[in-house]
C-alpha positions in Angstrom: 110.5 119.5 120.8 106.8 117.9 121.4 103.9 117.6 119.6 100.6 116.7 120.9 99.1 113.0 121.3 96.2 114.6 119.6 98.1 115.8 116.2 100.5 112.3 116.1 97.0 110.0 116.6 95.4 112.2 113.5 98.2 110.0 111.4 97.5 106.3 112.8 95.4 105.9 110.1 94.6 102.8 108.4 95.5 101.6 104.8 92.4 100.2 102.3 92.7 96.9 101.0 92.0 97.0 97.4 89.1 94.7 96.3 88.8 93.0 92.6 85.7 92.9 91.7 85.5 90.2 88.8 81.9 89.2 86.5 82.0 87.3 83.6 78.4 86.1 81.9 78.1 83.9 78.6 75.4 83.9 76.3 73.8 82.2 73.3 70.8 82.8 71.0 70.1 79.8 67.9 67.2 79.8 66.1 66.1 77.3 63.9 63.8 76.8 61.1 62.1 73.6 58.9 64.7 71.8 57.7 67.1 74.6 57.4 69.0 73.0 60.7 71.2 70.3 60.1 70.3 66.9 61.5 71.8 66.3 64.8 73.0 69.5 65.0 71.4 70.4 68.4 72.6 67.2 70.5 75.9 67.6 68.9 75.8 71.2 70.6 74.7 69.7 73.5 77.4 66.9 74.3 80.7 69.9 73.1 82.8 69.8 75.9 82.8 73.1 78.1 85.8 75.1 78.2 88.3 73.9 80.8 90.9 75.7 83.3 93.6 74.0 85.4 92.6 73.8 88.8 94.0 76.7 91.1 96.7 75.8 93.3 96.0 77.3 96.4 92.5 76.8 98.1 93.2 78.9 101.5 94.6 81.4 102.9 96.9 82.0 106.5 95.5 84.0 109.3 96.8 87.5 108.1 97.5 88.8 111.7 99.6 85.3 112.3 101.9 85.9 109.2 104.8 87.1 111.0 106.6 85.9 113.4 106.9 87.6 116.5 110.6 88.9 116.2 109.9 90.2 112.6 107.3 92.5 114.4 109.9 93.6 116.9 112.2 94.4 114.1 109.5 96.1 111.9 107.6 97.7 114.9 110.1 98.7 117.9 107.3 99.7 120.3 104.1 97.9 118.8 100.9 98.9 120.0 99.3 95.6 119.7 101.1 92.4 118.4 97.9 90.4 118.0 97.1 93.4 115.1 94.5 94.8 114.1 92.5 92.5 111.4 90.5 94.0 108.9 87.0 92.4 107.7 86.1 89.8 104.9 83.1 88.0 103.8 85.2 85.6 102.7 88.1 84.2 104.3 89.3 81.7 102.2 89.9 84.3 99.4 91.0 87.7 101.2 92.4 88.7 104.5 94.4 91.4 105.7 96.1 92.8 109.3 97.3 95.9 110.3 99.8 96.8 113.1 101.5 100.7 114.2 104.2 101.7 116.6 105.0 105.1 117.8 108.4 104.7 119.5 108.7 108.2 121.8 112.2 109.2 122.0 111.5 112.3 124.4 113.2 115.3 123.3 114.7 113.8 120.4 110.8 113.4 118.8 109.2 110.2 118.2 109.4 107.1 115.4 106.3 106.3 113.8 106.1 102.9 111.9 103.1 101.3 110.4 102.9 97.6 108.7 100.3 95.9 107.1 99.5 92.8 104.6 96.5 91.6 102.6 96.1 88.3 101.0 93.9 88.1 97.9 93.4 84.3 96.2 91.5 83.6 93.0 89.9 80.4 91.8 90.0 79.2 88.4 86.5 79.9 86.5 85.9 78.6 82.9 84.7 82.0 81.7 87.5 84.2 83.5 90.7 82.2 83.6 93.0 80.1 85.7 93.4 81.7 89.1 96.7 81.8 88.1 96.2 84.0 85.8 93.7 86.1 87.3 96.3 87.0 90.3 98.9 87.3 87.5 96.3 90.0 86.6 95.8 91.4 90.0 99.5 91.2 90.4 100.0 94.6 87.7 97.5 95.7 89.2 98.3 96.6 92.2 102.1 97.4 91.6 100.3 99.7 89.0 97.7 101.3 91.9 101.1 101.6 94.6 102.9 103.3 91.5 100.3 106.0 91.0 100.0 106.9 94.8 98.9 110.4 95.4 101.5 112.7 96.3 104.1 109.8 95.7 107.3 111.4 94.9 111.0 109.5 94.0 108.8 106.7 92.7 111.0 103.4 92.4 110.2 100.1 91.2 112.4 97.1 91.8 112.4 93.0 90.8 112.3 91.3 94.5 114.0 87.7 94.2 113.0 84.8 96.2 110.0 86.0 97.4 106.7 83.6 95.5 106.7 83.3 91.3 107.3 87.3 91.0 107.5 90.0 93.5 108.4 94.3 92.7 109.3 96.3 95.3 107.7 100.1 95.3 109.3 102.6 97.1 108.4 106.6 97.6 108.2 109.8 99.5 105.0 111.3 100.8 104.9 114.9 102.9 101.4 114.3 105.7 101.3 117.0 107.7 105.1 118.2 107.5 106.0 114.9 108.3 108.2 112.8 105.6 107.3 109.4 105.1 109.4 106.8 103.5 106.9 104.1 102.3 107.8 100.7 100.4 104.6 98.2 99.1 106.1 94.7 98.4 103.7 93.0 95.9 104.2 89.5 95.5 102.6 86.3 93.9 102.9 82.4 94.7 100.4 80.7 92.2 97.0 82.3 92.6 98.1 84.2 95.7 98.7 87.9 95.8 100.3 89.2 98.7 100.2 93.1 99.1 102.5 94.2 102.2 102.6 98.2 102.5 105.3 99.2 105.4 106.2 102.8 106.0 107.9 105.2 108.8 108.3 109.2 109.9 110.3 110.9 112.5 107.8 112.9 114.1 107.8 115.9 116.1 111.6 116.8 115.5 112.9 112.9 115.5 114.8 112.3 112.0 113.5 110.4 109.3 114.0 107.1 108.8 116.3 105.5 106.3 114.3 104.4 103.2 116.9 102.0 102.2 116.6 100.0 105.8 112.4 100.1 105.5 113.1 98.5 101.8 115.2 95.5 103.3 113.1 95.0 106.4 110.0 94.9 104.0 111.3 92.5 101.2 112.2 90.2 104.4 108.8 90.4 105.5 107.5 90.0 102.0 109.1 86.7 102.1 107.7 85.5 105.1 104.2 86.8 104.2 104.4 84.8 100.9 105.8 81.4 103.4 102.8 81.6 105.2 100.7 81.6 102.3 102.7 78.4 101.0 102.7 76.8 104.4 99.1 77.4 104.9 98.3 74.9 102.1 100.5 72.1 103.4 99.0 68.9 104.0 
C-alpha cells in the first residue's frame, strides 16, 4: 500500500524550541526630612553589600547539530536525510541552541518508517535579582517536563526518573494520532548545573508499515539523552 510523497512530507514538520523569557527590575524610593533622618544613615545605605549568587557553572554551550555521534544517528535515524541536521536559529549562542534531524526509511509495500530527533540546549546565568543559574534551569527544568506533559492530543501520558543522565533527568512518553498515523513520542528532559537539555525523539509506521515499539524509542532516547547532556559537560572542559 502507498501513500503519496506529498501527504508523508505534510508530517516532516519541525518541533518549537521553547524560549524563557526571564525580567527582574528592583526599585527604591527614601525620602528624607530635617533632622528626621538618622545621621549617616545614607552612606551606610550606600556601602550594604548587594545581594550575591554563586557563579553559574557552565558558560557555553556544544554545537547542537555536533551532539551525537555519528552511529547514535544511525541507530536513532536508519535512513537520515541529512546527518549535518538541520540547526535552528539563536541570537545568542552561548545560552541556547538546538538541531533537528528526520528519516523516512521506505520499506516498499510493507509502508514506510518515519523517525524524527531533535535537542535544544538552554543555559542560564546567575543574576543577583533572579537567582543562581542553577536554580533558574532547576526552574526551567519543571517547566518543560510540565509543557511535554500537557502536549495536545497526548494520550497514555508517562513520566519516568532517568538515571545517569546530568543532576536530574524524567523521561515523557505518549501517543499522538496526525493524520491516522500513530506516533509513539518520548521528550528526555535533563539538567547538568545550569544546563537544560530538551531532546524530543518520536516515530510512525506510515502508509501501512507497523508502528514502532514505544518501549525501544524510550531506550534509544534516554541513550541519547545521555550523550546530549556529555556534550554539554565536555563542552566546558578546559
Amino acid at each position: 500500500m502507498h501513500r503519496s510523497a506529498k501527504r508523508l512530507a505534510s508530517l516532516l514538520t519541525c518541533a518549537a524550541v521553547p524560549v524563557l523569557l526571564v525580567a527582574g527590575c528592583s526599585g527604591s524610593d527614601g525620602k528624607s526630612s530635617g533632622d528626621s533622618t538618622p545621621s549617616g544613615s545614607s552612606s551606610a545605605a550606600a556601602s550594604s553589600p548587594s545581594p550575591t549568587v554563586a557563579a553559574a557553572k557552565f558558560k557555553k554551550l556544544p554545537n547542537p547539530c555536533e551532539a551525537f555521534s555519528k552511529d547514535t544517528l544511525n541507530k536513532l535515524l536508519p535512513k537520515v536525510k541529512d546527518a549535518a541536521g538541520s540547526q535552528g536559529k539563536s541570537t545568542d549562542t552561548t545560552s541556547r541552541g538546538a538541531c533537528s534531524w528526520s528519516s523516512s526509511d521506505d520499506q516498499g509495500v510493507d509502508g514506510t518508517q518515519f523517525r524524527w530527533l531533535d535537542v535544544a540546549f538552554q543555559r542560564y546565568d546567575s543574576d543577583p535579582t533572579i537567582g543562581s543559574g542553577e536554580k533558574r534551569a532547576t526552574d526551567f527544568y519543571t517547566q518543560q517536563i510540565n509543557d511535554a506533559k500537557a502536549t495536545q492530543g497526548a494520550k497514555k501520558v508517562a513520566a519516568v526518573p532517568t538515571a545517569g543522565t546530568g543532576d536530574a533527568a524524567t523521561a515523557i512518553s505518549y501517543d499522538v494520532n496526525k493524520e491516522d498515523n500513530d506516533f509513539k513520542n518520548t521528550t528526555i528532559v535533563a539538567r547538568t548545573a545550569n544546563i537544560v537539555v530538551t531532546l524530543n525523539y518520536n516515530g510512525a509506521g506510515m502508509a501501512g508499515a507497523d508502528t514502532p515499539n514505544g518501549n525501544d524509542l524510550l531506550k534509544a532516547a534516554q541513550a541519547a539523552a545521555k550523550e546530549a547532556v556529555t556534550a554539554a559537560t565536555k563542552a566546558n572542559q578546559g
